[in-house]
C-alpha positions as CSV (number, residue, x, y, z in Angstrom):
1,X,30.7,-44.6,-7.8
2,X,29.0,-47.5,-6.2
3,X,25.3,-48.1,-5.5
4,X,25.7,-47.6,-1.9
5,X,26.9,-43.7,-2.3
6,X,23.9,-43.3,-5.2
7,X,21.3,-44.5,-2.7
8,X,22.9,-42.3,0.3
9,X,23.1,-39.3,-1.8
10,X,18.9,-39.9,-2.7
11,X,17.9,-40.1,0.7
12,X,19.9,-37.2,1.9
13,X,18.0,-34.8,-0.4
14,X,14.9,-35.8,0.9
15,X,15.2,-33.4,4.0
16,X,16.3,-30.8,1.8
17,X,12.5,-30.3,0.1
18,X,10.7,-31.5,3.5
19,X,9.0,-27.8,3.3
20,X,8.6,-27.3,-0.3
21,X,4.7,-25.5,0.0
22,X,-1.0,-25.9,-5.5
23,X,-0.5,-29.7,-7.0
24,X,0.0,-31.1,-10.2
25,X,-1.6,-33.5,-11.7
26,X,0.3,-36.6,-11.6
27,X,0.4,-39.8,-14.1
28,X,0.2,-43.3,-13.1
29,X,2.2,-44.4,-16.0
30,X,4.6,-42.3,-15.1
31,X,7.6,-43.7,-17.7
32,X,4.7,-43.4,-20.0
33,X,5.1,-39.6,-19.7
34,X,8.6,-39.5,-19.0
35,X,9.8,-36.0,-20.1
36,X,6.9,-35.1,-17.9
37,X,8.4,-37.4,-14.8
38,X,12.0,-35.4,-15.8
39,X,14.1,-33.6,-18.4
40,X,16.6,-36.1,-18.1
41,X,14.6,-38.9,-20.3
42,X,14.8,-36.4,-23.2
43,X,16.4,-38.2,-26.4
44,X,16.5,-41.7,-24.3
45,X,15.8,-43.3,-27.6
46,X,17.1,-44.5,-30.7
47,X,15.9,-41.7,-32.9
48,X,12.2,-39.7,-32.7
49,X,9.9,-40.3,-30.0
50,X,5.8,-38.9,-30.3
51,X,4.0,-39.6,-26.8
52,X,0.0,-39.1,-26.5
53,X,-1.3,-39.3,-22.6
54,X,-4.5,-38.5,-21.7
55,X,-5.8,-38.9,-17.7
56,X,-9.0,-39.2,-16.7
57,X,-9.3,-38.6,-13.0
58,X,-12.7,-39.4,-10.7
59,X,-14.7,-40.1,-14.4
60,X,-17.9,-39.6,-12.3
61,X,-17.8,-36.1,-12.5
62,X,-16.3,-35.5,-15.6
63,X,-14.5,-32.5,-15.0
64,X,-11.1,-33.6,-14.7
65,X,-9.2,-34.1,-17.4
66,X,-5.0,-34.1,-17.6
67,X,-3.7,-34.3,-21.7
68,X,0.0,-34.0,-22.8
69,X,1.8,-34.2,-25.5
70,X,5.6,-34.4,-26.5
71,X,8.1,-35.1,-29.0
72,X,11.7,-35.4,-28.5
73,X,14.8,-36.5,-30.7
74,X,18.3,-37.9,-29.7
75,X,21.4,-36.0,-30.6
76,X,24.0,-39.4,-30.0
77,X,26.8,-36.9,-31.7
78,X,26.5,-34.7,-28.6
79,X,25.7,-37.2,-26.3
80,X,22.4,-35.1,-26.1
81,X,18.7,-35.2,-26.5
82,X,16.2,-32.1,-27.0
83,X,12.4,-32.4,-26.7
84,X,9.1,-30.6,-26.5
85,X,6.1,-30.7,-23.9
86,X,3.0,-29.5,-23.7
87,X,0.6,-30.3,-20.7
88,X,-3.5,-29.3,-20.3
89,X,-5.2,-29.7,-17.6
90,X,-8.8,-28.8,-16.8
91,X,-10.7,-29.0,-13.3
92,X,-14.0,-27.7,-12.4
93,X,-17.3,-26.6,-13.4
94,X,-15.6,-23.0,-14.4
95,X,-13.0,-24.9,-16.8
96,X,-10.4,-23.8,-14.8
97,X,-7.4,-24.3,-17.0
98,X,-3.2,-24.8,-16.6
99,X,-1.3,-24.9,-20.2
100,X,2.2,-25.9,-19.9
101,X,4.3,-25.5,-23.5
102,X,8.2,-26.2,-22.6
103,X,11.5,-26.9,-24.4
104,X,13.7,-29.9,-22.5
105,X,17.2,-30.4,-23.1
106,X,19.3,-33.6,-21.9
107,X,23.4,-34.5,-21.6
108,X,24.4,-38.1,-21.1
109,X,28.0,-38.1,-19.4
110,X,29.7,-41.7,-19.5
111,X,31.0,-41.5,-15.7
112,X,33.0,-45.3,-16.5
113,X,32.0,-48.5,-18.4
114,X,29.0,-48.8,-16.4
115,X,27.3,-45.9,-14.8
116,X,25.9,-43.1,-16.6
117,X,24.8,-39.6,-15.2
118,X,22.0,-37.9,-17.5
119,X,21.1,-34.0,-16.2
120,X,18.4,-32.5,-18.1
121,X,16.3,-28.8,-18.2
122,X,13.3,-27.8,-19.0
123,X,12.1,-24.0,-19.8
124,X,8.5,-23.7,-20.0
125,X,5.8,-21.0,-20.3
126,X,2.7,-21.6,-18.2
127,X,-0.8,-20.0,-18.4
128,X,-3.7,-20.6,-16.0
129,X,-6.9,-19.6,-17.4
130,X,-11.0,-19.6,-16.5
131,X,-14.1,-19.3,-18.3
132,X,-16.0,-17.4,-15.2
133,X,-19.4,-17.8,-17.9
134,X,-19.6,-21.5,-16.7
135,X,-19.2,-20.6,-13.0
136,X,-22.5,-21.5,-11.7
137,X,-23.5,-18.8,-8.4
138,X,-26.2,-19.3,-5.3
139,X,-28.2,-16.2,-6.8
140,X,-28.4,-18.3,-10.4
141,X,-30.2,-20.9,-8.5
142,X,-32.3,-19.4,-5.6
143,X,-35.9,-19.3,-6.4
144,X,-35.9,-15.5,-5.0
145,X,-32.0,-14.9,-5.7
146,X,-29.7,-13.2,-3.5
147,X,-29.6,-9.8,-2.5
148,X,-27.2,-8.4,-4.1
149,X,-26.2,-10.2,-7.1
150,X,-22.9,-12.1,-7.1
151,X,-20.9,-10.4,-9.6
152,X,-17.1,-11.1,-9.6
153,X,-14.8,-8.6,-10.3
154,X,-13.1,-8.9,-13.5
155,X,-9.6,-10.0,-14.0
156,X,-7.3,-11.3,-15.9
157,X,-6.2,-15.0,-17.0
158,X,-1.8,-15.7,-16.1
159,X,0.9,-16.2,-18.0
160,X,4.3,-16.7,-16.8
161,X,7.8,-18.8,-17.3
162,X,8.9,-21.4,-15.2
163,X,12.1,-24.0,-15.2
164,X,12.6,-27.5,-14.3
165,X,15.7,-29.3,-13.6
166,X,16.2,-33.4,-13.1
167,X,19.3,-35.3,-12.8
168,X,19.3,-39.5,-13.5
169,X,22.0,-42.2,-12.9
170,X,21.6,-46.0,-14.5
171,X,23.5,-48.7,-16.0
172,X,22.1,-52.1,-17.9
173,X,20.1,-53.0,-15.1
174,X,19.2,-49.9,-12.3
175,X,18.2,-46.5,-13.0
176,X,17.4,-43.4,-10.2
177,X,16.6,-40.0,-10.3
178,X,16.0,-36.5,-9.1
179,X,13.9,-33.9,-10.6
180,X,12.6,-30.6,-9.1
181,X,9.7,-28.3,-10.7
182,X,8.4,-25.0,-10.4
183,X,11.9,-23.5,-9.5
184,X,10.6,-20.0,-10.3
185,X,7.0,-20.3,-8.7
186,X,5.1,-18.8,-11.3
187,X,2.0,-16.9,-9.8
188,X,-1.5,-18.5,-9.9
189,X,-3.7,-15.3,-8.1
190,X,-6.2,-13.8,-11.0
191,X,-6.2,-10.9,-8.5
192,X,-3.2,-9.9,-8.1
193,X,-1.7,-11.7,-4.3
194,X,1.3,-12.8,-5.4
195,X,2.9,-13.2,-2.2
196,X,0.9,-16.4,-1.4
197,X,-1.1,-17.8,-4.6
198,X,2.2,-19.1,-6.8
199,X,2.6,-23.0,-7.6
200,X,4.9,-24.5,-5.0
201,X,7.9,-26.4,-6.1
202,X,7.4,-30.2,-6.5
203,X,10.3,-32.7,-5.7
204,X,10.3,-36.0,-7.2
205,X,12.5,-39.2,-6.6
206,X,12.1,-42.2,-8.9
207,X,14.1,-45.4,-9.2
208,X,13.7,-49.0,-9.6
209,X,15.7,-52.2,-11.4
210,X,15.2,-54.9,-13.4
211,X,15.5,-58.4,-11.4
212,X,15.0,-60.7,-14.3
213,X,15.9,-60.1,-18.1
214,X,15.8,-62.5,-21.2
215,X,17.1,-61.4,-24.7
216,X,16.8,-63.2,-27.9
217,X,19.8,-63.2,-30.7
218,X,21.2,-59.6,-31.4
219,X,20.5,-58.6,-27.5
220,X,16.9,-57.7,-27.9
221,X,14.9,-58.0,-24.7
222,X,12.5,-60.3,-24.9
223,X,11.4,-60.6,-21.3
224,X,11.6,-58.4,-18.4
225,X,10.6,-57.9,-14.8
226,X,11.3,-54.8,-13.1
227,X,10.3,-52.9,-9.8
228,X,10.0,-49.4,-9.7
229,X,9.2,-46.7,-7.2
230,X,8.1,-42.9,-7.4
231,X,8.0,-40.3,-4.5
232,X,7.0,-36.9,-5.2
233,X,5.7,-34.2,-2.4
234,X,4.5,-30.7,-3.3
235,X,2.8,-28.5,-0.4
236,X,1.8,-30.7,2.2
237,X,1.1,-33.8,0.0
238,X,3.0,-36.2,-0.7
239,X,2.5,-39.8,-2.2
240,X,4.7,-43.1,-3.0
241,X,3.7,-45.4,-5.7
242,X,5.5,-48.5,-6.0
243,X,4.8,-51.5,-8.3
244,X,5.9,-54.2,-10.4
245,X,6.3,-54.4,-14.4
246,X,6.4,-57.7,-16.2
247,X,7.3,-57.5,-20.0
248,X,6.5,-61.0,-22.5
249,X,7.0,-59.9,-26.1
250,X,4.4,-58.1,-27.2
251,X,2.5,-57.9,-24.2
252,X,3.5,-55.8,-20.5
253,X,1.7,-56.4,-17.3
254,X,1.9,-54.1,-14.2
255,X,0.6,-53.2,-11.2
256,X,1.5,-50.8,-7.9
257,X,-0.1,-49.4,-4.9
258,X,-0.2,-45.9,-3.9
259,X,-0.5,-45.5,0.0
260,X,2.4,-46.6,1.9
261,X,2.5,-45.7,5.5
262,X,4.8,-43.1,6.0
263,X,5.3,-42.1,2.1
264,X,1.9,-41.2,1.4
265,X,-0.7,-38.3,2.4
266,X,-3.3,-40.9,2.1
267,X,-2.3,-44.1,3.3
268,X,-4.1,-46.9,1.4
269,X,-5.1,-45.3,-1.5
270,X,-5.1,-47.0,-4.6
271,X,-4.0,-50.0,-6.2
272,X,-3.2,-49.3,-9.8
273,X,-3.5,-52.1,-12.9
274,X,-1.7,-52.0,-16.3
275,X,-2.0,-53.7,-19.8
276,X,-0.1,-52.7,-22.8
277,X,1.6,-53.7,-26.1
278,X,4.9,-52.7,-26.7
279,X,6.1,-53.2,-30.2
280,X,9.9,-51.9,-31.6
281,X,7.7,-48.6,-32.9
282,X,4.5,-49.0,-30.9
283,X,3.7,-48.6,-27.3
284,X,0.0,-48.5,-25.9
285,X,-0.6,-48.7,-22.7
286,X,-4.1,-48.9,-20.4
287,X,-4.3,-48.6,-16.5
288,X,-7.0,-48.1,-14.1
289,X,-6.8,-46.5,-10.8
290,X,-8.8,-48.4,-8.2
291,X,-9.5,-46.5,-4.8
292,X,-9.0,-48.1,-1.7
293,X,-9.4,-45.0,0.4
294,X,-12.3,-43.7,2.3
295,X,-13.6,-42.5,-1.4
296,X,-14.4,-46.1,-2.9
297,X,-18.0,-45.4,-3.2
298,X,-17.3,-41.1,-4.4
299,X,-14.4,-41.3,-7.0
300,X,-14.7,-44.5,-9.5
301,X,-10.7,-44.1,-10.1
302,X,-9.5,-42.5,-12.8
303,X,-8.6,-43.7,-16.4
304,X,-5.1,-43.4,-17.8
305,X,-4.5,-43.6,-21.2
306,X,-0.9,-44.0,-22.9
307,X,0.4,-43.9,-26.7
308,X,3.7,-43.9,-27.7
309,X,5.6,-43.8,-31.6
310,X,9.2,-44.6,-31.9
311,X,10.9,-43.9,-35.4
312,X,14.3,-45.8,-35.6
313,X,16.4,-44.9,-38.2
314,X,18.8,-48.3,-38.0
315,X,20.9,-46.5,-40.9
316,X,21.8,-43.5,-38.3
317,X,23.8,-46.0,-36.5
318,X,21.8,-44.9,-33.7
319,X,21.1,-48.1,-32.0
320,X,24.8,-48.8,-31.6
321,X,25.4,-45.4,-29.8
322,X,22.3,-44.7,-27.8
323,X,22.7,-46.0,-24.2
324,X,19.4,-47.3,-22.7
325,X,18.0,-46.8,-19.4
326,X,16.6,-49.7,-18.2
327,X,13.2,-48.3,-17.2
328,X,10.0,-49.6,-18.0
329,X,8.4,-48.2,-20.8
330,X,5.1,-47.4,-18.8
């Protein structure tokens, strides 16, 4: 399979989800949260992985707030990796609330010497929830009130399943991908209208390559520039980050811009920064989101926040039988 049939084969499934109809949250260090970006990266590491990522978005108003968590484990005797994710996020006055709690499963299948082609699942549960006590209404802050009240019916907080699939291909130096969410709609009406409040599926296609790589003795990468790219649409929105990553031993440096013409809802609307460390066991990452749009002087960006363990177990034998994807680690 050569690169020119990969890169046909991605922009031929772009039509496909042109009118997929809710949005998620989204992560600017997207490799960062990358069983979150797409089953497939589950187990694409030499033994245990803990990731911590916490979003602050529009720190203004302080009221939105994305948090995830997840573990995951390679299985190098069956070319596999399993993994756990769990998602918060909380918007509003009302703490209006999605949980996300999912199991993600991953096969590696050696297509020849060079190319690799890494499918991967993941079955979740999700629950929306509200506290309706911190909804603040006109008749709470009328001097005379309102006539009537403003009572709300009473209802019920969701739960329901959903199911993600992704599919990857890479070798030593370029990686690209597929993943598409929400494949069962799970409802999001605390009233009952199912036929229109559900969470529309979400397509996303990611990529990039690494244009210059140094190692040291035993092959370890020492320095590394890559660029990347990451389309998603959901609904009617859709956005395009693309960026630049450049690794020094221990230190990574990156920075994209969200707003192409064309690829983007918004065009011109932010230019993301990144610093991290990256360590054999330890990856923390920082990046700011600085708005270009229309809503310079409203947002103040958003705040991302990225933490990342790696247990290697050398006397597994892991390291010799893991395949790497070349991705950045943010």
């Amino acid at each position: 399979m050569d690169l020119r049939r990969i890169i046909l084969f991605f922009i031929l499934c772009l039509p496909a989800f042109a009118k997929c109809l809710g949005q998620d949250p989204t992560f600017s260090q997207f490799y960062a949260n990358s069983l979150y970006l797409a089953p497939s990266f589950a187990g694409a590491t030499e033994d245990y992985r803990f990731s911590l990522n916490y979003r602050n978005q529009w720190p203004f108003a302080g009221v939105y707030n994305t948090y995830s968590v997840s573990f995951d484990k390679a299985l190098p005797n069956f070319n596999s990796g399993i993994g756990v994710l769990a998602t918060y996020d909380v918007a509003g006055s009302g703490d209006l609330s999605t949980t996300n709690v999912g199991l993600v499963y991953s096969y590696d299948f050696n297509i020849n010497n060079e190319w690799h082609v890494r499918p991967g699942v993941n079955f979740k549960f999700y629950y929306l929830g509200l506290d309706i006590a911190k909804l603040v209404f006109n008749s709470q802050i009328t001097g005379s009130g309102v006539t009537p009240s403003v009572t709300p019916p009473p209802f019920d907080n969701i739960a329901d399943i959903d199911f993600a699939a992704s599919a990857m291909i890479y070798n030593d130096r370029i990686w690209g991908g597929i993943t598409l969410d929400h494949l069962l709609s799970p409802k999001v009406s605390f009233y009952g209208d199912e036929d229109e409040s559900i969470v529309y599926k979400k397509f996303n296609l990611f990529g990039g390559m690494q244009i210059l790589r140094n190692t040291r003795l035993r092959q370890q990468l020492y320095e590394v520039m890559s660029v990347a790219v990451n389309f998603q649409k959901q609904a009617n929105h859709y956005q395009t980050d693309m960026g630049l990553y450049y690794f020094k031993s221990p230190l990574i440096f990156g920075i994209w811009y969200r707003g192409i013409p064309f690829m983007t809802s918004q065009v011109g609307d932010a230019v993301i920064g990144l610093i991290g460390i990256k360590t054999d066991q330890l990856h923390i990452g920082y990046s700011y989101d600085f708005t270009i749009s229309n809503l310079i002087t409203s947002t103040k960006g958003a705040h991302e926040i990225s933490l990342i363990f790696e247990f290697n177990n050398s006397s597994l034998g892991n390291r010799r039988r893991i395949r790497a994807i070349p991705c950045p680690e943010f």
